[in-house]
Residue frames as qw, qx, qy, qz and C-alpha x, y, z in Angstrom:
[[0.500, 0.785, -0.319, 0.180, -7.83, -2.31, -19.34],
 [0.923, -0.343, -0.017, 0.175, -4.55, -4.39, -18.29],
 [0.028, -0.801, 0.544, 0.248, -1.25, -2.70, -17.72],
 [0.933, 0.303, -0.174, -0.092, 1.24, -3.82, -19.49],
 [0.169, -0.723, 0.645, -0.180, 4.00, -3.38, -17.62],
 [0.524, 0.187, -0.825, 0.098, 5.96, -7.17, -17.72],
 [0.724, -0.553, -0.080, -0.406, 4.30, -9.45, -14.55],
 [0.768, 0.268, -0.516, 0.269, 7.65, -11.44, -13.85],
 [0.346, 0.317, -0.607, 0.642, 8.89, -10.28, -10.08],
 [0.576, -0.742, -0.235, -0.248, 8.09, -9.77, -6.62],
 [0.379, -0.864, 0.329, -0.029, 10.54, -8.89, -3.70],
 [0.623, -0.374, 0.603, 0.328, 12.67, -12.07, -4.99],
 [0.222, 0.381, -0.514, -0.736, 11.94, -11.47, -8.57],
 [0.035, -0.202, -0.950, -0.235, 9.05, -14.04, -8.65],
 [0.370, -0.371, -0.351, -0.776, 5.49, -13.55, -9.00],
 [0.033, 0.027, 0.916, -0.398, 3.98, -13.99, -6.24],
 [0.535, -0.290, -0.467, -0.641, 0.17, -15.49, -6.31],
 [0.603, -0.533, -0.588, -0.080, 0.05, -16.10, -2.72],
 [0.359, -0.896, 0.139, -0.223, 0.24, -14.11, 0.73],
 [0.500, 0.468, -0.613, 0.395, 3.30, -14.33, 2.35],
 [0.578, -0.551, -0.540, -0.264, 3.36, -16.12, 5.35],
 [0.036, -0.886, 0.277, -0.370, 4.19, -14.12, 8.57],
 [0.792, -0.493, 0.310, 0.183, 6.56, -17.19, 10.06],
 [0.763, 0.393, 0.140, 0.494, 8.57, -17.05, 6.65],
 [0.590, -0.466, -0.020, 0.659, 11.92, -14.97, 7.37],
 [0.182, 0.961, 0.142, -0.151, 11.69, -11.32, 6.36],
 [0.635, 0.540, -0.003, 0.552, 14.29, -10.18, 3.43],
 [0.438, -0.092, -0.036, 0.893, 17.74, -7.82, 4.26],
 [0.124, 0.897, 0.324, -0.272, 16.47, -4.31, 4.07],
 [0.615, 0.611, 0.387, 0.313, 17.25, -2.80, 1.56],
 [0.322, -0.434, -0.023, 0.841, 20.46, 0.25, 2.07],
 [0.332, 0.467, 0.408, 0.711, 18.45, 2.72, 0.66],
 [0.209, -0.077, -0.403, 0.888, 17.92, 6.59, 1.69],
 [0.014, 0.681, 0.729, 0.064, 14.41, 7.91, 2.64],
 [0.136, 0.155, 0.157, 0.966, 13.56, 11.17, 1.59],
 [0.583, -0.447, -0.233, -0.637, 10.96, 12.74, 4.02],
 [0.021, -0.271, 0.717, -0.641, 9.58, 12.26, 7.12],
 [0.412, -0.275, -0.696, -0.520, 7.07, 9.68, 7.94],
 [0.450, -0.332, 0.040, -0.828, 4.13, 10.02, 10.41],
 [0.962, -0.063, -0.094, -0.247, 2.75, 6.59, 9.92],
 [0.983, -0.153, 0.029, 0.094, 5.73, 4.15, 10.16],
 [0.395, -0.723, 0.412, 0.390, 9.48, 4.60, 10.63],
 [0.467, 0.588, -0.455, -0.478, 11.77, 4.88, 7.94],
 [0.157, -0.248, 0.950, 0.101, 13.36, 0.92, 8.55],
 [0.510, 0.386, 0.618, -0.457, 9.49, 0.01, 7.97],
 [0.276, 0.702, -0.266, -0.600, 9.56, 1.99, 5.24],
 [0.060, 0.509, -0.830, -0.218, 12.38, -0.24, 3.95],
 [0.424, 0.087, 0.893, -0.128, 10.69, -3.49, 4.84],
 [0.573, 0.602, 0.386, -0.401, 8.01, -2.63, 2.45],
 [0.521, 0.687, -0.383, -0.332, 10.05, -1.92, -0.30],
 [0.286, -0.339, 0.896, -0.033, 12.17, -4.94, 0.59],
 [0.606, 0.327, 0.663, -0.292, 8.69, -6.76, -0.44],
 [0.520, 0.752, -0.125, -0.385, 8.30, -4.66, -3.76],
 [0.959, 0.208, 0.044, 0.185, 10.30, -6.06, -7.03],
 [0.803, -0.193, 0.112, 0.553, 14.26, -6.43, -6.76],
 [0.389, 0.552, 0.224, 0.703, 14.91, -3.02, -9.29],
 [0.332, -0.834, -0.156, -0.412, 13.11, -0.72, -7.12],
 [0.661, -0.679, -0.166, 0.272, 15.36, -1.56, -3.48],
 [0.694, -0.211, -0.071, 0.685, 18.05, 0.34, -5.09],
 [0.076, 0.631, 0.235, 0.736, 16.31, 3.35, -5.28],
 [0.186, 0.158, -0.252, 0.937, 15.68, 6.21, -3.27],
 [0.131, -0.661, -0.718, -0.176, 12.15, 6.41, -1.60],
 [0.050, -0.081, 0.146, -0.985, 10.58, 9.95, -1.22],
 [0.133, 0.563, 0.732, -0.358, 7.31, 11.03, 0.27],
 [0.149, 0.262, 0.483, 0.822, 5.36, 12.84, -2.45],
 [0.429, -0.485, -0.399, -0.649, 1.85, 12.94, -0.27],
 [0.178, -0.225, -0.738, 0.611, 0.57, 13.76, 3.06],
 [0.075, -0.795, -0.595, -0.094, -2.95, 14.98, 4.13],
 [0.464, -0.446, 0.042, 0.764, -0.85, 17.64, 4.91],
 [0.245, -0.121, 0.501, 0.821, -1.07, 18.64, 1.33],
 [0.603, 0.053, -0.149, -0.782, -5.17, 19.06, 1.00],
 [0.219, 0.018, 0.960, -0.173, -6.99, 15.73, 1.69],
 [0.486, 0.641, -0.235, -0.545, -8.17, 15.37, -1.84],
 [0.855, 0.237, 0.396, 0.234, -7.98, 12.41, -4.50],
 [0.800, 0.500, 0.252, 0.214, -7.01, 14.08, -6.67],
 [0.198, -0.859, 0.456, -0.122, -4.16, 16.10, -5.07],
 [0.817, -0.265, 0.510, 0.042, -2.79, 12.24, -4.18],
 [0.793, 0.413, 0.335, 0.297, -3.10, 11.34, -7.93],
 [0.198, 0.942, -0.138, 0.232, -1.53, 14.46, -9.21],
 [0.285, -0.877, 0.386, 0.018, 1.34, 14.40, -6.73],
 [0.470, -0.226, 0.758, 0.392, 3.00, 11.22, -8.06],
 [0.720, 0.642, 0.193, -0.180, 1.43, 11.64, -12.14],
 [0.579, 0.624, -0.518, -0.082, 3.54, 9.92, -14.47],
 [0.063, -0.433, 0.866, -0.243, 5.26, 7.41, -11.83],
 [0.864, -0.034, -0.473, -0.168, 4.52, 3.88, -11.34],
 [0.730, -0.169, -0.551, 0.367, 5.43, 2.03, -8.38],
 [0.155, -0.582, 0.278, -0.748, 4.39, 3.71, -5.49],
 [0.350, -0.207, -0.850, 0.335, 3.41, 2.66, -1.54],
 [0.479, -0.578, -0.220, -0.623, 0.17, 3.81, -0.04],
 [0.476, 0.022, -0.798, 0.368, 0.13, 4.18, 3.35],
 [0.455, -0.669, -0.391, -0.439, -2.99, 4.31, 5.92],
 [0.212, -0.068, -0.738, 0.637, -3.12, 4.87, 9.13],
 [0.295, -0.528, -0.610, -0.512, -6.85, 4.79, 10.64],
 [0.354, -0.627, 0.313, -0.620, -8.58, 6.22, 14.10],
 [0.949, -0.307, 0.040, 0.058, -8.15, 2.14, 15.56],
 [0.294, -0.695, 0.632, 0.175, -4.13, 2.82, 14.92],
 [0.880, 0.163, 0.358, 0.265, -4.37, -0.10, 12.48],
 [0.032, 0.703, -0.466, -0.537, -1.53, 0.77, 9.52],
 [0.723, 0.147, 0.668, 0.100, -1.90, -0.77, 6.35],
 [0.202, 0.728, -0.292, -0.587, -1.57, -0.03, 2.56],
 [0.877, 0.445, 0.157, 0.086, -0.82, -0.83, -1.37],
 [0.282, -0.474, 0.588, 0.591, 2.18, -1.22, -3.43],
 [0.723, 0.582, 0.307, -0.210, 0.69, -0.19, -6.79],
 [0.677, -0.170, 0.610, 0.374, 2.17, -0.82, -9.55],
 [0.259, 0.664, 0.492, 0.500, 0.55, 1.20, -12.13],
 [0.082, -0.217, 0.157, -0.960, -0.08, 5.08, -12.57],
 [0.119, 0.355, 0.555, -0.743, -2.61, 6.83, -10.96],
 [0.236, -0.091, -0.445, -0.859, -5.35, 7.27, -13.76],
 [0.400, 0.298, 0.526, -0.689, -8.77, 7.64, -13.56],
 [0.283, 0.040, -0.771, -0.569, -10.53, 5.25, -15.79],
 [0.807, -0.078, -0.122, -0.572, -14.18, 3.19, -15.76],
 [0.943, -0.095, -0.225, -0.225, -12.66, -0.08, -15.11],
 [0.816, -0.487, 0.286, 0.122, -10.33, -2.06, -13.00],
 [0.668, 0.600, -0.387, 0.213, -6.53, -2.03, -14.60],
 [0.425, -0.720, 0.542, -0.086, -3.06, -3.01, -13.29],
 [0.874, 0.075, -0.466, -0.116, -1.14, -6.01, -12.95],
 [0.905, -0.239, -0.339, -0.091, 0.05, -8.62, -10.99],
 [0.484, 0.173, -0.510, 0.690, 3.32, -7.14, -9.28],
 [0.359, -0.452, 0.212, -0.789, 1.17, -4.78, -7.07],
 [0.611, -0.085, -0.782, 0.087, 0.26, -6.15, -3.57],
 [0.560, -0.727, -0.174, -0.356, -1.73, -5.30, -0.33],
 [0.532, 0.058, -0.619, 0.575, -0.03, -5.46, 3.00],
 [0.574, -0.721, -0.313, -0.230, -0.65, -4.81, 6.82],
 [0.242, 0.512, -0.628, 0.533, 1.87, -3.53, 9.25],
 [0.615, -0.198, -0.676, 0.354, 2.34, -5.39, 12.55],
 [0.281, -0.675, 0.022, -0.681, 0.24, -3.56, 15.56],
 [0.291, -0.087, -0.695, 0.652, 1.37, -3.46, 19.62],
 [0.364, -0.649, -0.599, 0.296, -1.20, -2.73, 22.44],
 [0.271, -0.652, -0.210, 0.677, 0.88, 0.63, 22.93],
 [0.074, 0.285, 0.547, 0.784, 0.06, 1.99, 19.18],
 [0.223, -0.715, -0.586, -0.310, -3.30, 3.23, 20.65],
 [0.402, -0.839, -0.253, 0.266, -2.10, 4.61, 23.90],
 [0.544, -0.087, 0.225, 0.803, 0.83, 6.38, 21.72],
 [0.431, 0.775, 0.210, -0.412, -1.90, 7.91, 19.52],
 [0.902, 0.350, 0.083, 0.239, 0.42, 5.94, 16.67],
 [0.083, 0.826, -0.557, 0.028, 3.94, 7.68, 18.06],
 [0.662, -0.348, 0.660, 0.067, 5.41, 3.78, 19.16],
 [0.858, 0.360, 0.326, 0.167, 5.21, 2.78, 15.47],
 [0.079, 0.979, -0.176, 0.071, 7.45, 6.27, 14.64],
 [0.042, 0.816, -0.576, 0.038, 10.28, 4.60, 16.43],
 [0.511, -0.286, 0.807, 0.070, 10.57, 0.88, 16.09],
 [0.436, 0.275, -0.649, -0.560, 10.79, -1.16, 12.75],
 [0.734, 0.151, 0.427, -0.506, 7.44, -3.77, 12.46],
 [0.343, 0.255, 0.882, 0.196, 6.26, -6.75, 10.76],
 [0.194, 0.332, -0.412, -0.826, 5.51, -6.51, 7.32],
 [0.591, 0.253, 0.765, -0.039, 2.19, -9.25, 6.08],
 [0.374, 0.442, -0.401, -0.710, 2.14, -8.97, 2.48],
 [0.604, 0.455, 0.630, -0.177, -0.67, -10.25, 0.44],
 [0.013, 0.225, -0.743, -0.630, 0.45, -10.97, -3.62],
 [0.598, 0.217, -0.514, -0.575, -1.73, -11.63, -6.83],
 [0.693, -0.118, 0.681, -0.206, -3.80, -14.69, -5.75],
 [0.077, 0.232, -0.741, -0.625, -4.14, -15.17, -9.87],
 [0.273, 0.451, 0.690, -0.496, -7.78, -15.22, -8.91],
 [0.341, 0.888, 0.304, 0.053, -9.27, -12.32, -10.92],
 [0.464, 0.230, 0.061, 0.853, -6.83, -9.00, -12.56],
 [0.191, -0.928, -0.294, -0.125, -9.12, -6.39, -10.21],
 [0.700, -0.196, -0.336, 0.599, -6.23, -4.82, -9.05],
 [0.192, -0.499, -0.435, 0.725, -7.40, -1.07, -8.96],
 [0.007, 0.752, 0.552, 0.361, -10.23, 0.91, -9.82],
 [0.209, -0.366, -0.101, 0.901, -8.97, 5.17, -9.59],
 [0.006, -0.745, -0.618, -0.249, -12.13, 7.07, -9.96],
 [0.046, -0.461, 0.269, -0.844, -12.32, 10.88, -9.19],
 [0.611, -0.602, 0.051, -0.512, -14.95, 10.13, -6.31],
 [0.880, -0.446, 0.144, -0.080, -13.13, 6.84, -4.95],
 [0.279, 0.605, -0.745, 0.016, -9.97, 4.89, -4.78],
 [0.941, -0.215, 0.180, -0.189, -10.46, 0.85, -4.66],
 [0.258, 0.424, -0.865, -0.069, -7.46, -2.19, -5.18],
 [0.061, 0.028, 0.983, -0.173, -8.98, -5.60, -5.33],
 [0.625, 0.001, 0.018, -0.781, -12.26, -6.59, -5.83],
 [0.711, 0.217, -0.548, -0.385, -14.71, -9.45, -7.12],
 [0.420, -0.065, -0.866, 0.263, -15.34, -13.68, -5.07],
 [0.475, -0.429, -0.708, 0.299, -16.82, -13.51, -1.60],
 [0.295, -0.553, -0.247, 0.739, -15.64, -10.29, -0.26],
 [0.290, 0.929, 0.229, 0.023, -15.03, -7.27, -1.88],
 [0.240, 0.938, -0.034, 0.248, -12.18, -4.55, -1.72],
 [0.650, -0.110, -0.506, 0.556, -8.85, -5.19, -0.40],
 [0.258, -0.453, -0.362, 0.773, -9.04, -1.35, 0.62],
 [0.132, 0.791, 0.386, 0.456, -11.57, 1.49, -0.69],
 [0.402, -0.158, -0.166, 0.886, -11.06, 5.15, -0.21],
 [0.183, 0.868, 0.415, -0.202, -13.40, 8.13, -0.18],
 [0.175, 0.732, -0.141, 0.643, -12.65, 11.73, -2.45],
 [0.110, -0.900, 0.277, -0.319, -11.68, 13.60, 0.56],
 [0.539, 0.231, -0.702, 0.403, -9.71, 10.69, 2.32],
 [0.389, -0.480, 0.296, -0.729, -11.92, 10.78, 5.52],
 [0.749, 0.010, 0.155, -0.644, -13.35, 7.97, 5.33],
 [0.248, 0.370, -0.827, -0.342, -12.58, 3.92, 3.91],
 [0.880, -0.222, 0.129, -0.400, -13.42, 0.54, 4.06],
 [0.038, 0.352, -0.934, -0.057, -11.50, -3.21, 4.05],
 [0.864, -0.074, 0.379, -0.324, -12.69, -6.58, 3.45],
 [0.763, 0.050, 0.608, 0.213, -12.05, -10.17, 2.78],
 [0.334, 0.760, -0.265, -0.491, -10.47, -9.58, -0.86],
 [0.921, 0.060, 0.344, 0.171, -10.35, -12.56, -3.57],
 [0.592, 0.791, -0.097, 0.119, -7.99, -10.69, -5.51],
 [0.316, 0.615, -0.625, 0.363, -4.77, -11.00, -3.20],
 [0.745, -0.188, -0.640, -0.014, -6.44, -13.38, -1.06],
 [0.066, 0.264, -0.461, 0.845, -6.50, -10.62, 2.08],
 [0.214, -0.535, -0.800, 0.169, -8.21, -10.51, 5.06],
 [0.314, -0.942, -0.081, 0.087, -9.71, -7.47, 6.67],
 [0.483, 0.532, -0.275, 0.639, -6.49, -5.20, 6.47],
 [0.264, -0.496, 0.150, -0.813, -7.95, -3.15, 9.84],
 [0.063, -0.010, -0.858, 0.510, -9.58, -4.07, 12.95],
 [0.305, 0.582, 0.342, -0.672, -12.49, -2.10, 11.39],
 [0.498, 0.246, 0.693, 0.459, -14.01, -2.67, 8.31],
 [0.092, 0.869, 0.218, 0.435, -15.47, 0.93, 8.01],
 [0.469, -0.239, -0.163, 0.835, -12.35, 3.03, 9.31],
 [0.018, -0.981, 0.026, 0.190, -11.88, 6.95, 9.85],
 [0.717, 0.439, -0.118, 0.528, -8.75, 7.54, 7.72],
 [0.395, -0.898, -0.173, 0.087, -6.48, 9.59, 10.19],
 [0.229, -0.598, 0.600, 0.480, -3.20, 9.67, 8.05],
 [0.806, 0.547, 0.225, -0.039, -2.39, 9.06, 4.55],
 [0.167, -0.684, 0.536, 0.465, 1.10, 8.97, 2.85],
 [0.912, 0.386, 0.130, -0.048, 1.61, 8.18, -0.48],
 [0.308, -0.712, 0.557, 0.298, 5.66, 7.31, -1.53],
 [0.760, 0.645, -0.063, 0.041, 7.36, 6.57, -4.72],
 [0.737, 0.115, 0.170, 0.644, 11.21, 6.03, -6.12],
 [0.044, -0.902, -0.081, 0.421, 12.76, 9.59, -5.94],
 [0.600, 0.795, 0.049, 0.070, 13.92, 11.38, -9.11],
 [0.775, -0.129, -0.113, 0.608, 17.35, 10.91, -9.88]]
């Protein structure tokens, strides 16, 4: 089943069907106010990401809706943003990698891959002292954003199951990122659907943070 939501934008209002590449000059950040306090990546990060997302969305408010904090649980996650579209997933594993999704669709739990083509993978930019911080150095400086768009490959773009959570599939690899039910646990790999590498340094991570963030309600 294929959202229908219109495929037509990406951070400049174009689709994008290829990664972005990380010598190409990162958009203005977007003047908008985060609501919440993030764990995983400062708020200007924050910003960069949405900066990436499509042009409607930078002039919104971003709130934090989920934190393992809240029960470390699918279906707590899904539940905490139900009814909203356009949200940012954000990981942080036990290697300090940070990475995540900008979905585009709700959260539903269906049998088959749905979504569409505005949603995109991404990796946040990782220093030497992210490990010996135990991930506080990412907390106070704003990082490189690699975002990985609709290669216009295949339309896997995410598969929300009560036992898992996957985005990407299908070619060579597999999953851009999978998720266990309790959020303990994931994987990453090569992914022909946004044409991603490994998100992680590990392709079978410990999940040691989770945030999940969304457009706050006017």
């Amino acid at each position: 089943k294929k959202d229908k939501k219109d495929a037509s934008g990406d951070g400049n209002g174009q689709l994008s069907k290829e990664s972005s590449l990380s010598a190409a000059p990162s958009p203005p950040l977007p003047d908008l106010i985060i609501q919440g306090t993030s764990k995983i990546a400062s708020a200007n990060t924050i910003r960069r990401i949405v900066s990436l997302a499509p042009t409607n969305l930078h002039i919104e408010d971003w709130k934090l809706f989920y934190s393992l904090q809240d029960g470390a649980d699918l279906q707590k996650m899904y539940r905490s943003v139900r009814g909203m579209r356009d949200t940012i997933l954000l990981i942080q594993d036990s290697s300090r990698s940070v990475f995540g999704v900008f979905n585009s669709s709700y959260y539903t739990v269906e049998d088959n891959y749905y979504g569409n083509g505005l949603s995109f993978v991404f990796k946040i930019e990782k220093k030497d002292k992210d490990v010996e911080s135990r991930g506080q150095a990412p907390l106070q400086e704003i990082r490189g954003v690699e975002k990985y768009g609709w290669s216009g490959d295949n339309e896997l773009f995410i598969l929300c199951k009560s036992h898992s959570l996957a985005f990407g599939g299908g070619g060579d690899g597999g999953n851009a990122i999978r998720l266990d039910k309790n959020l303990c646990s994931g994987s990453t790999e090569k992914c022909a659907t946004f044409s991603s590498p490994e998100l992680s340094d590990v392709a079978e991570f410990k999940i040691y943070r989770v945030e999940l963030w969304g457009p706050a309600p006017m």
